[in-house]
ZADO-1210 file (C-alpha; in nm, 4 decimals, padded with zeros to 6 digits):
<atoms>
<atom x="00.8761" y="-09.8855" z="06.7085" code="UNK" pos="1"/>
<atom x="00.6833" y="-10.2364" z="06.6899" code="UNK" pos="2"/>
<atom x="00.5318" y="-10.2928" z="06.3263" code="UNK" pos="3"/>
<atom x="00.2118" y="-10.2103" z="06.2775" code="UNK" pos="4"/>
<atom x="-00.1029" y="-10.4373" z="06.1565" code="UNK" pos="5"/>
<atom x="-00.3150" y="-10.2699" z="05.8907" code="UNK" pos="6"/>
<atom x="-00.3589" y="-10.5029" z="05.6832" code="UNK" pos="7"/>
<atom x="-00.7964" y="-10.4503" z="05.7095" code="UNK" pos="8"/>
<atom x="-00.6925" y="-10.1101" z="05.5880" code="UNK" pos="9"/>
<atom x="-00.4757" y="-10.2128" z="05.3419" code="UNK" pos="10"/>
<atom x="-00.7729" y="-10.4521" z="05.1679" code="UNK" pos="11"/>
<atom x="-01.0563" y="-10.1939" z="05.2813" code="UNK" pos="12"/>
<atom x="-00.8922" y="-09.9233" z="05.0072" code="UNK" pos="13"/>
<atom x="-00.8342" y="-10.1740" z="04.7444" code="UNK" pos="14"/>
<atom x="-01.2088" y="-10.2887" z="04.7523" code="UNK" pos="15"/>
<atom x="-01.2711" y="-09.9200" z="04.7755" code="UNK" pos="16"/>
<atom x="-01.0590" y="-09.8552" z="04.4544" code="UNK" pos="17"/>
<atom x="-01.1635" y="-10.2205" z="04.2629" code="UNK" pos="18"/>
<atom x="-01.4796" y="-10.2206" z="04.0288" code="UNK" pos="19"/>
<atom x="-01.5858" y="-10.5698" z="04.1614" code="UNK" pos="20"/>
<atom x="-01.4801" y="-10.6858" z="04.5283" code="UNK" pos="21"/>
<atom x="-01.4145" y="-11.0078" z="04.3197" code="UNK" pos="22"/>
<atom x="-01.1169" y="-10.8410" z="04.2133" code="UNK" pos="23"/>
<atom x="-00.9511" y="-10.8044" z="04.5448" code="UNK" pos="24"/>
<atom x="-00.7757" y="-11.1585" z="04.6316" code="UNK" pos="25"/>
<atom x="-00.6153" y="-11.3454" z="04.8815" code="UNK" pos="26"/>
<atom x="-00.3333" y="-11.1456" z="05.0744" code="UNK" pos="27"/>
<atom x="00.0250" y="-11.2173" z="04.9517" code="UNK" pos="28"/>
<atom x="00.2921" y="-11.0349" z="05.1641" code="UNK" pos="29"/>
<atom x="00.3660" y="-10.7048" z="05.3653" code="UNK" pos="30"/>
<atom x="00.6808" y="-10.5594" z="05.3756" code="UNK" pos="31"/>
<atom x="00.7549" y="-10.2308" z="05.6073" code="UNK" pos="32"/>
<atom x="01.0496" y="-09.9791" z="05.6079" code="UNK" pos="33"/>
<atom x="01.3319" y="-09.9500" z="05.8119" code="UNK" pos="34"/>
<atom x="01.1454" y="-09.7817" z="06.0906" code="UNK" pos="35"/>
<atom x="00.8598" y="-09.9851" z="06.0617" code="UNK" pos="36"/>
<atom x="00.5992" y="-09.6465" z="05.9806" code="UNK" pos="37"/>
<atom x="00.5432" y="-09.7415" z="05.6474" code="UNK" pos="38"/>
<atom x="00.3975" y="-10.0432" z="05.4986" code="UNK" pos="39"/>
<atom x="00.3044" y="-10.2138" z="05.1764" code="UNK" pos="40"/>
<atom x="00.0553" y="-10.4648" z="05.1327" code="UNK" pos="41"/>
<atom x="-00.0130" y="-10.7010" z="04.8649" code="UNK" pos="42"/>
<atom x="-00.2987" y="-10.8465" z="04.7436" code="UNK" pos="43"/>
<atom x="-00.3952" y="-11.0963" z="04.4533" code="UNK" pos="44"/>
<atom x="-00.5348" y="-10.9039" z="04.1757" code="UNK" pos="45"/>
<atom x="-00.7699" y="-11.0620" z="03.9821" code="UNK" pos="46"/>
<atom x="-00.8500" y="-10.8630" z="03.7044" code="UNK" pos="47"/>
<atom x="-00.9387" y="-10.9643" z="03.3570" code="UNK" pos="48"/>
<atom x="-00.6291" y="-10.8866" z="03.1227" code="UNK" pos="49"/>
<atom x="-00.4019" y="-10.8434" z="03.4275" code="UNK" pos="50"/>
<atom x="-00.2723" y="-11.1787" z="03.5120" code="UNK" pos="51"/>
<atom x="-00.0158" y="-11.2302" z="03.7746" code="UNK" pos="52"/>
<atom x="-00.1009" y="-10.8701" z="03.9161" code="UNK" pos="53"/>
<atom x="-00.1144" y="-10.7394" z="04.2671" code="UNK" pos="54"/>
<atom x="-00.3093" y="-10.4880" z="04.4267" code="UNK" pos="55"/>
<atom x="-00.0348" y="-10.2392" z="04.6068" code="UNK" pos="56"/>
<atom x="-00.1375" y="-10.0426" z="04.8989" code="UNK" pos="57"/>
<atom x="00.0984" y="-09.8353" z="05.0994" code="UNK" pos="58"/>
<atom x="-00.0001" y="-09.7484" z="05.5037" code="UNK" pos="59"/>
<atom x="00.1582" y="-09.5279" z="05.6672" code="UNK" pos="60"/>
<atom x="00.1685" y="-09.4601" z="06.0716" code="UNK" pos="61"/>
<atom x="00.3068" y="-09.1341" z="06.2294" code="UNK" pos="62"/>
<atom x="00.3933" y="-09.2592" z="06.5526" code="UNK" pos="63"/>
<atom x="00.2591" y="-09.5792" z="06.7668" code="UNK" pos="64"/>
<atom x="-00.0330" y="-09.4133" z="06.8578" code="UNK" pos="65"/>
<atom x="-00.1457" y="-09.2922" z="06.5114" code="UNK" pos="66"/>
<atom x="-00.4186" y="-09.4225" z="06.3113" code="UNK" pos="67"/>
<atom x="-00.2965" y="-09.5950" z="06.0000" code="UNK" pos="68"/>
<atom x="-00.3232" y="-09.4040" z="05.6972" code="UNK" pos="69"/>
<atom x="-00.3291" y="-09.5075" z="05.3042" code="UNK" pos="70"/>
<atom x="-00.1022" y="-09.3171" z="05.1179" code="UNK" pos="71"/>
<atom x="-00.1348" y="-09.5022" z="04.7868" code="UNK" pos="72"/>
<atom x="-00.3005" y="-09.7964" z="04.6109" code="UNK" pos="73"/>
<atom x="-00.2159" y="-09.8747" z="04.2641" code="UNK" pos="74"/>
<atom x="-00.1904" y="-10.2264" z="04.0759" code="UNK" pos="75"/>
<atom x="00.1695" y="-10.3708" z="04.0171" code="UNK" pos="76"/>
<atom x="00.2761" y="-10.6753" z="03.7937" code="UNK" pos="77"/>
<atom x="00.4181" y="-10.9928" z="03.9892" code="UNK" pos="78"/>
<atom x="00.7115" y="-11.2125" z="03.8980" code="UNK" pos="79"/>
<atom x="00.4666" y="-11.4221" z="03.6768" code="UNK" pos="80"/>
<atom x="00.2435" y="-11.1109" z="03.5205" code="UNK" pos="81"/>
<atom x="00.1297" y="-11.0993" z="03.1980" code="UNK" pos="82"/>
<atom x="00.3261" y="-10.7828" z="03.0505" code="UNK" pos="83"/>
<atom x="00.3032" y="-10.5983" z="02.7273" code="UNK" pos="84"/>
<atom x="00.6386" y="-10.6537" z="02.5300" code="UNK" pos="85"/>
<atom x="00.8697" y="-10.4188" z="02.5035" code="UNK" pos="86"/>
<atom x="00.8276" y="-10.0916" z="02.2686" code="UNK" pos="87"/>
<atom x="01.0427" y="-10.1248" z="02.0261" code="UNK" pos="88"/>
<atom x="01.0584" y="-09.7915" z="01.7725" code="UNK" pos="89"/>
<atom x="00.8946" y="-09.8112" z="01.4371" code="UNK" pos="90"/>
<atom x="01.2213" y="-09.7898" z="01.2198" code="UNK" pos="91"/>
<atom x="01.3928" y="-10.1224" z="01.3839" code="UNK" pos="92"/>
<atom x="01.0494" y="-10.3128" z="01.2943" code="UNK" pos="93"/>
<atom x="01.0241" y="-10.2330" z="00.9559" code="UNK" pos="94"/>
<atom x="01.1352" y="-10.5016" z="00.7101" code="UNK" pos="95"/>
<atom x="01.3131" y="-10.5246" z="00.3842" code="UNK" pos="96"/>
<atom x="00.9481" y="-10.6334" z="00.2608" code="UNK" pos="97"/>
<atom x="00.7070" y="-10.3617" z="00.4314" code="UNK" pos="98"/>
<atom x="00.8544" y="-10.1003" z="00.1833" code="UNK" pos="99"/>
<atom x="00.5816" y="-10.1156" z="-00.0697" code="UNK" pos="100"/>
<atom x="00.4723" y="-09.8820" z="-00.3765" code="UNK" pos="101"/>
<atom x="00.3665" y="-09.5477" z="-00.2052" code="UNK" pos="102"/>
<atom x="00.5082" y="-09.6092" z="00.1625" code="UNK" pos="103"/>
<atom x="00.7573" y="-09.3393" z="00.2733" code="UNK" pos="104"/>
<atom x="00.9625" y="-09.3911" z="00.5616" code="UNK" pos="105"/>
<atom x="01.0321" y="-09.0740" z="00.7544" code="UNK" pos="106"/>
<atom x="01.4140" y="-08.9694" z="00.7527" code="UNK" pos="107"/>
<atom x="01.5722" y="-08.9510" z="01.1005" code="UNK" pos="108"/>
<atom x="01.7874" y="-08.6639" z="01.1447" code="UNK" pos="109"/>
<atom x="02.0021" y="-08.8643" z="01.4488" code="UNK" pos="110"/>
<atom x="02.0121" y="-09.1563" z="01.2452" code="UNK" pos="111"/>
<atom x="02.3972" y="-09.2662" z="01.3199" code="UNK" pos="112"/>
<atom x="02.4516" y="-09.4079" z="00.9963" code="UNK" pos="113"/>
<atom x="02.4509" y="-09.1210" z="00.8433" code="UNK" pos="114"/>
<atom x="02.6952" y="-08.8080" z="00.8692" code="UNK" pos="115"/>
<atom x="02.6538" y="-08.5025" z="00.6228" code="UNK" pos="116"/>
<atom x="02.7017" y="-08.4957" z="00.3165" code="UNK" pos="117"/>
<atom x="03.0257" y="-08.2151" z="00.3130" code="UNK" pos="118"/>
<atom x="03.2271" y="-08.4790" z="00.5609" code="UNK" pos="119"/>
<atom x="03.2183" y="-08.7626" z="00.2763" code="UNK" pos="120"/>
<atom x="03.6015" y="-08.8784" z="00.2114" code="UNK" pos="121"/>
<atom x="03.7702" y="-08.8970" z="-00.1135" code="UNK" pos="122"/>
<atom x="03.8614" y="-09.2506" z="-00.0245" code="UNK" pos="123"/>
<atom x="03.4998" y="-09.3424" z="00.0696" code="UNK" pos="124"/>
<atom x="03.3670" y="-09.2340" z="-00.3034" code="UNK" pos="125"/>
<atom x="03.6594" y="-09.3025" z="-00.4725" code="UNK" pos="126"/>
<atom x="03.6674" y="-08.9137" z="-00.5678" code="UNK" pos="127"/>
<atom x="03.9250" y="-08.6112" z="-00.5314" code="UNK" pos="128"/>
<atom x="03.8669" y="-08.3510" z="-00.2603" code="UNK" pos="129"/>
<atom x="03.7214" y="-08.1286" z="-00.5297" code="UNK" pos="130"/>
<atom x="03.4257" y="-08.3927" z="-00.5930" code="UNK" pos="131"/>
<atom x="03.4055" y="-08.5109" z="-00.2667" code="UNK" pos="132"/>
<atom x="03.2580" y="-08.1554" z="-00.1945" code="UNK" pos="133"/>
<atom x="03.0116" y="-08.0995" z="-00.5077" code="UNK" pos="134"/>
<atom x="02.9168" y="-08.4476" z="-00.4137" code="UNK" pos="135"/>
<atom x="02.8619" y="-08.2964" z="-00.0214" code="UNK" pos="136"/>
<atom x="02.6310" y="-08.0321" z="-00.2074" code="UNK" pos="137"/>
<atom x="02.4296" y="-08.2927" z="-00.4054" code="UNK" pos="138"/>
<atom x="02.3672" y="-08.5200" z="-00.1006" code="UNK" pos="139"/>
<atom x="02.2786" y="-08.3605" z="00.2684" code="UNK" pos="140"/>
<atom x="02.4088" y="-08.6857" z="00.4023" code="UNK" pos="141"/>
<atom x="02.6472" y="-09.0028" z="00.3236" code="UNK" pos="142"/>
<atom x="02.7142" y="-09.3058" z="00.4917" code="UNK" pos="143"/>
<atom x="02.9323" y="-09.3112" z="00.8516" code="UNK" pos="144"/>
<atom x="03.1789" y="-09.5259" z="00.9282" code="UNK" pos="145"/>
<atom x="02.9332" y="-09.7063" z="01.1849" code="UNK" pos="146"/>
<atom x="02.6621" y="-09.7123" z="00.8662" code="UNK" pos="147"/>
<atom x="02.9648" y="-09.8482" z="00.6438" code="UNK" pos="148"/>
<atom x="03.0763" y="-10.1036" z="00.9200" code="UNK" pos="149"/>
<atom x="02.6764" y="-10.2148" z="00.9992" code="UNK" pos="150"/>
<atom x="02.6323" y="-10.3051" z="00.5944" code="UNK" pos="151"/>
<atom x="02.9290" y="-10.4802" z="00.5575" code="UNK" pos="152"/>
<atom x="02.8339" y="-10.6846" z="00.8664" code="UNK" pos="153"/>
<atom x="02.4963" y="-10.7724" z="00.7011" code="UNK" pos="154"/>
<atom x="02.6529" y="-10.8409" z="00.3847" code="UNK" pos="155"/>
<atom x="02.9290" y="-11.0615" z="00.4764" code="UNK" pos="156"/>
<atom x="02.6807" y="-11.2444" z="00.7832" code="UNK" pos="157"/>
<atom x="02.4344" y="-11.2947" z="00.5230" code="UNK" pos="158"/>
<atom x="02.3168" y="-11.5210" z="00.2462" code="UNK" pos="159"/>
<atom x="02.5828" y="-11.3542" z="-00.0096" code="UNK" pos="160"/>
<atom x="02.9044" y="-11.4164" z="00.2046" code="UNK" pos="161"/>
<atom x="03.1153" y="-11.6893" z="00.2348" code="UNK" pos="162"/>
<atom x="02.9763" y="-11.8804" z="00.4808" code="UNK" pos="163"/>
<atom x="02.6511" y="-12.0187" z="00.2562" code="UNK" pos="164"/>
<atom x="02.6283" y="-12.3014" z="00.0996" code="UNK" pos="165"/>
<atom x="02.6159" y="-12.2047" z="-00.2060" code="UNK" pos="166"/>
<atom x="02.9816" y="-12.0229" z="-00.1377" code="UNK" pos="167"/>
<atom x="03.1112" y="-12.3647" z="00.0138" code="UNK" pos="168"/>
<atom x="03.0107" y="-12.5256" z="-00.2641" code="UNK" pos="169"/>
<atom x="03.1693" y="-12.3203" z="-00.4973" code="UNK" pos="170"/>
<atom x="03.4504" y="-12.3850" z="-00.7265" code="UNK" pos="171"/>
<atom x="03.6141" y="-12.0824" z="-00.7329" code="UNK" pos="172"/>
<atom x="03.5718" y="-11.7227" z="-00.5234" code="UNK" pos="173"/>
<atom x="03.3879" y="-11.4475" z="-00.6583" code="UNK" pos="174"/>
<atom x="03.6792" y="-11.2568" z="-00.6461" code="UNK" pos="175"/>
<atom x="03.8401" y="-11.4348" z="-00.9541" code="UNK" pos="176"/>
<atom x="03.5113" y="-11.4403" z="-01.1778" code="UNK" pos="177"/>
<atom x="03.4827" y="-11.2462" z="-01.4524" code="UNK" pos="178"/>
<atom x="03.0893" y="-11.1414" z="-01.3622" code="UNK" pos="179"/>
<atom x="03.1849" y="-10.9777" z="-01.0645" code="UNK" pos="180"/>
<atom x="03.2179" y="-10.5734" z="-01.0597" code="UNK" pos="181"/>
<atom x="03.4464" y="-10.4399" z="-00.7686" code="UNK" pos="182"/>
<atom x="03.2001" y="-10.1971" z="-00.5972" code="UNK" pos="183"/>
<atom x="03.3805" y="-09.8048" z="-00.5650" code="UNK" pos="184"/>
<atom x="03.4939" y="-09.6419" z="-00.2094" code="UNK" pos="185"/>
<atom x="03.6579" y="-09.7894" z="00.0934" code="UNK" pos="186"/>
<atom x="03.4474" y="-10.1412" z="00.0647" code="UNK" pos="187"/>
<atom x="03.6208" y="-10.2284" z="-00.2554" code="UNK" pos="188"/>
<atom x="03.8358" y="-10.4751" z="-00.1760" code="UNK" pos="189"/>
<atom x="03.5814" y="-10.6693" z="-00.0214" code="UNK" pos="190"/>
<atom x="03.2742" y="-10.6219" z="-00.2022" code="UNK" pos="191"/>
<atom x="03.1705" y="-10.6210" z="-00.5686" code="UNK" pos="192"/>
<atom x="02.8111" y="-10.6874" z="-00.7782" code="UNK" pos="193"/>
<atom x="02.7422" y="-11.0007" z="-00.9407" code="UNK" pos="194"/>
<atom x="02.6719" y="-10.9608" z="-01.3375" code="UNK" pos="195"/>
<atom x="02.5886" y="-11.3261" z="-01.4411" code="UNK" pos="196"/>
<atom x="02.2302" y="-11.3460" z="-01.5475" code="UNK" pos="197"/>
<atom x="02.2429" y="-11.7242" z="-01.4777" code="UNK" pos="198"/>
<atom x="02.3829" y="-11.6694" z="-01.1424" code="UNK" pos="199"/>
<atom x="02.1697" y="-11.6435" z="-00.8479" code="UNK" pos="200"/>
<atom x="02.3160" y="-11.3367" z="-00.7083" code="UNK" pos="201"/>
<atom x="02.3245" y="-11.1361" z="-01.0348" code="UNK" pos="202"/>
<atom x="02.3089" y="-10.7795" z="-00.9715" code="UNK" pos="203"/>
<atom x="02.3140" y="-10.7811" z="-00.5974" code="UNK" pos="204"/>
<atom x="02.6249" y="-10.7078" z="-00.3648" code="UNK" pos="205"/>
<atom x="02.8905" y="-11.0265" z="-00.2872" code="UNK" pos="206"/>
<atom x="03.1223" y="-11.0349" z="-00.0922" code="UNK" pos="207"/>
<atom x="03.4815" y="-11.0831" z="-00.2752" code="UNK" pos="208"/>
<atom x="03.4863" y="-11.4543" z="-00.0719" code="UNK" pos="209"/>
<atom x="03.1523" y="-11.5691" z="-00.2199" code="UNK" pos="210"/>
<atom x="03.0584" y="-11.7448" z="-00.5050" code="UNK" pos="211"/>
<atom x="02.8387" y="-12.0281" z="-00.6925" code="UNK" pos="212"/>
<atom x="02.8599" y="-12.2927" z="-00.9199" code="UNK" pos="213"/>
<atom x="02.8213" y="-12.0499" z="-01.2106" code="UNK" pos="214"/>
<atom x="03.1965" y="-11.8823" z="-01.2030" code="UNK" pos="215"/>
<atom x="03.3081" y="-11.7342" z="-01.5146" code="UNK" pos="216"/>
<atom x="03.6117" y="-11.9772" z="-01.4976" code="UNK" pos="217"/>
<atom x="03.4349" y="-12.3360" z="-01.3385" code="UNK" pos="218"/>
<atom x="03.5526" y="-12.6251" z="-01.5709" code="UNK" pos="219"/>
<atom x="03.4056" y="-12.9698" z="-01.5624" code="UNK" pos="220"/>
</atoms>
């Protein structure tokens, strides 16, 4: 079967379907199926707000004889369209700073970070198995390993590991200081609070490879 030319059609049902013929443009490509009865047609769009888009009308034939029939004409963005970023869901856009006094962030019950509360592990909350499950009762949820592994990634990445400048500059690690607090559970050994009011970290987490020019035990 021979292709088909419908390309009058084609345009015909976009100006049909367009609110201004201005909006139907110059023709851009066809492209038919493997036994040439169907065909697509493009056509510049020129729409306000829809930049790069193409009018997209499918034709279809039964048989050689057949008139050519539109089975569809919708607008489609191009390779160079103006697009509406993706969606991206509410709780990976908030920021640190967004939680003011009175906003309330909905819980989400599939949020992975978070297992419940009766699977916390003694070595987690530094408890005994007897604890560990009042503390279950207390709190519906507790962190999960991927929760624990995701904040000790932001801590030690971020502005109070060892990579700062601040840390590099250091005399000593935070580790050694008399100011810093070993935190409790399984991120002990590598985190702790700062408790020097001159430092600039005081009472936020460190990691144990941190540290600043105000160690407990800097000499000149």
């Amino acid at each position: 079967m021979k292709t088909f030319d419908a390309q009058t059609v084609a345009r015909d049902a976009a100006l049909l379907e367009a609110e201004f013929a201005t909006q139907v443009g110059d023709f851009v490509s066809v492209d038919y199926d493997d036994d040439n009865r169907v065909a697509t047609y493009l056509f510049i769009a020129d729409i306000a707000g829809y930049r790069g888009w193409r009018w997209c009308i499918t034709v279809a034939k039964v048989d050689e004889a057949a008139q050519a029939t539109v089975c569809d004409v919708v607008i489609l963005p191009g390779p160079d369209s103006l697009l509406a970023p993706d969606h991206i869901p509410y709780m990976e856009r908030i920021l640190p700073e967004d939680i003011q006094p009175g906003v309330i962030v909905p819980s989400v019950l599939e949020d992975t970070r978070l297992v419940p509360g009766i699977n916390a592990l003694a070595q987690d909350e530094g408890l005994d198995a007897t604890e560990v499950f009042d503390l279950g009762l207390m709190r519906p949820r507790v962190l999960s390993i991927e929760g624990r592994d995701q904040a000790s990634k932001r801590w030690y990445l971020g502005d109070r590991g060892p990579n700062t400048p601040l840390a590099q500059g250091a005399p000593k690690p935070c580790a050694s200081c008399g100011f810093f607090i070993p935190i409790a559970g399984s991120l002990r050994s590598s985190f702790g609070v700062c408790a020097n009011a001159i430092a600039p970290d005081d009472a936020r987490v460190v990691s144990v490879d941190h540290g600043c020019g105000a160690h407990s035990e800097a000499t000149l």
